[in-house]
N, C-alpha and C positions, 0 to 999 in steps of 0.2 A: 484647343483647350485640352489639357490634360485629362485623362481618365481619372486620377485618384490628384485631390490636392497635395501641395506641401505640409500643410497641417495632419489629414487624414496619415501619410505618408509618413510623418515623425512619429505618431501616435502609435501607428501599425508597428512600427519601429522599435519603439521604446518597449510595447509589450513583449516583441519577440523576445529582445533582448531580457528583458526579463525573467518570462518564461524558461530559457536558456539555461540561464544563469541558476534557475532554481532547481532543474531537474538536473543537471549536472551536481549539485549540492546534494540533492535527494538521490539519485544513482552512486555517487562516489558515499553514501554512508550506505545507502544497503550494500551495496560491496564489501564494504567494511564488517559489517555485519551478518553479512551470510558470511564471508573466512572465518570470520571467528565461531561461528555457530557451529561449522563442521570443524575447527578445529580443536571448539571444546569438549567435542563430543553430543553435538546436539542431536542428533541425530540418533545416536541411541539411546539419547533420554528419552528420547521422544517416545522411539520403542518401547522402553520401558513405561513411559507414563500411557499409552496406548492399553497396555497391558492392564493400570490401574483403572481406566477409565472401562473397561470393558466388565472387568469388574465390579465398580458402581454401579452401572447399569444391568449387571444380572446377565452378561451378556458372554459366549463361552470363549474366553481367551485364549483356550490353545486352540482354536479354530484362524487357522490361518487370511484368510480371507477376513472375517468379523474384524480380528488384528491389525487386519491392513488398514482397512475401512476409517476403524478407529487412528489410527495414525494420520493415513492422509485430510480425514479432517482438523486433527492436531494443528497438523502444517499451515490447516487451509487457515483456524481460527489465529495462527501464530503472523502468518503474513494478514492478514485482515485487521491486528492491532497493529503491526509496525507501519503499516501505510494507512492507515486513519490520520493521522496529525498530517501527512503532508498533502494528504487531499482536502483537509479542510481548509489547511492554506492557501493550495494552491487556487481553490473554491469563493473560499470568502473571503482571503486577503488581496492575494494577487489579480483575480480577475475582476472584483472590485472594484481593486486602485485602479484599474484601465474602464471599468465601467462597462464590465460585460457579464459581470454575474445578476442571475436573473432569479439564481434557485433561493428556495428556503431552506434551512436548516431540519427540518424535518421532511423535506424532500429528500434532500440527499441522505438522510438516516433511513430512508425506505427503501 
């Protein structure tokens, strides 16, 4: 007798394939999107909105270090929107449809 049926087998299957198929869609746009990011100059917006933010907060912008801080959270909250939609996808759409998402929606917001 086989380890894994024909059925299990096609299912295992299909998901990969799936799977696949999505994060190559989701890698080929953030690619897309990071080239463009540095080649509009994101990166010294950033710096400069770093700067504004340090600002609002009362907080001393020519201190290099504070500056940075503020920046590399920038980054952190700038990739944390671009890859929200495709983990909710991949979450509740995709693992769904194969019938292995198990989370809640305010699971995964935690």
């Amino acid at each position: 007798e086989p380890v894994v049926s024909q059925q299990e087998f096609q299912e295992a299957t299909a998901y990969s394939l799936d799977k696949n198929a999505f994060r190559m869609l989701h890698e080929s746009l953030n690619t897309t999107a990071v080239v463009l990011f540095y080649a509009m100059g994101g990166l010294a917006m950033t710096w400069r909105l770093s700067s504004t933010l340090c600002g609002a907060l009362r907080l001393p912008s020519d201190n290099e270090y504070v500056r940075s801080l503020a920046f590399c959270f920038l980054l952190f909250v700038k990739s944390t929107v671009e890859s929200a939609p495709f983990d909710l996808y991949e979450t509740f759409v995709l693992e769904d449809r194969h019938g292995f998402n198990k989370q809640l929606f305010s699971v995964w917001l935690s």
